[in-house]
C-alpha positions as a Markdown table, in Angstrom:
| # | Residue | x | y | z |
|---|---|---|---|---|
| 1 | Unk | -45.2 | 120.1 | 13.7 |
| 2 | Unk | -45.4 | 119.8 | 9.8 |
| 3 | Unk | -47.1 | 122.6 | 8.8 |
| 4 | Unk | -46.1 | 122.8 | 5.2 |
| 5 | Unk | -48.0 | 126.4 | 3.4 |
| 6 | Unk | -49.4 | 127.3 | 6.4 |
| 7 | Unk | -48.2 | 130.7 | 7.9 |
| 8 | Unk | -46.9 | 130.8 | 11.5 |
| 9 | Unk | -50.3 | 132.6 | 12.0 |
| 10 | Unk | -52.5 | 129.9 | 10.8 |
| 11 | Unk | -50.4 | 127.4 | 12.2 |
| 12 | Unk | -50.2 | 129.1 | 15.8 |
| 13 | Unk | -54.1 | 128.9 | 15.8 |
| 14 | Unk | -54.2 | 125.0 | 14.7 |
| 15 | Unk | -51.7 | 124.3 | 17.6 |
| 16 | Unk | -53.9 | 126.3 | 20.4 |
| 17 | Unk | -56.8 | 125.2 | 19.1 |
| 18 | Unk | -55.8 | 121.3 | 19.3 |
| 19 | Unk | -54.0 | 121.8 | 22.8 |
| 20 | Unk | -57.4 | 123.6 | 24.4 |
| 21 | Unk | -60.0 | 120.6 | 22.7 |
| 22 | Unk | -57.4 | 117.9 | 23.6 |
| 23 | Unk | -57.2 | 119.7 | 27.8 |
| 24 | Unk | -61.1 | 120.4 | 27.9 |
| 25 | Unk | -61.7 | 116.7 | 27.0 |
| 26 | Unk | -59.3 | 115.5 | 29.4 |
| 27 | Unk | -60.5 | 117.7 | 32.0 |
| 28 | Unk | -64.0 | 116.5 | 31.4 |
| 29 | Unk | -63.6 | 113.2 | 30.5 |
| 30 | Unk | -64.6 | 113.0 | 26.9 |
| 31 | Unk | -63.8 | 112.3 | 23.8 |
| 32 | Unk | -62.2 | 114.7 | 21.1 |
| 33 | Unk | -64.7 | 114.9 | 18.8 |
| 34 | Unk | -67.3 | 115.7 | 21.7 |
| 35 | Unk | -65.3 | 118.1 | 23.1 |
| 36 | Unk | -64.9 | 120.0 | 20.0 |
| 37 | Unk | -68.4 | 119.6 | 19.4 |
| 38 | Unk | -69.8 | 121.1 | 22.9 |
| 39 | Unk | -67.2 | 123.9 | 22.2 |
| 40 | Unk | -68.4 | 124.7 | 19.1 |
| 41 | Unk | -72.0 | 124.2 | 19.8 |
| 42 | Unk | -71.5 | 126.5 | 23.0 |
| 43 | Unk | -69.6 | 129.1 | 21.3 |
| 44 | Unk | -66.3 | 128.3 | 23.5 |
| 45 | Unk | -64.1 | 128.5 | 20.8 |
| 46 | Unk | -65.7 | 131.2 | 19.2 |
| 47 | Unk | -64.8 | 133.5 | 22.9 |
| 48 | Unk | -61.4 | 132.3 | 22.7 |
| 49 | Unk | -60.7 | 133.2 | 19.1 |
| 50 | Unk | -62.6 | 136.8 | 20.1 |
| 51 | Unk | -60.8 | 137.6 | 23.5 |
């Protein structure tokens, strides 16, 4: 992936970030964009990112 200025930090997080929205709307049979918005709107990101 061409991640140009990002650390591998940041750029760990954007990876594992895309790979869980892109599996949660394949899992439940939605889009992208309304997968990330019923995990953002239902804090599921938020408990990843914290645990």
């Amino acid at each position: 992936m061409a991640t140009t200025g990002l650390n591998k930090e940041t750029s760990d997080k954007v990876s594992f970030t895309t790979f869980i929205i892109t599996e949660f709307a394949l899992a439940f049979k939605m889009g992208m964009p309304e997968a990330y918005r019923y995990l953002k709107q239902y804090k599921g990101l938020d408990y990843l990112f914290k645990h």
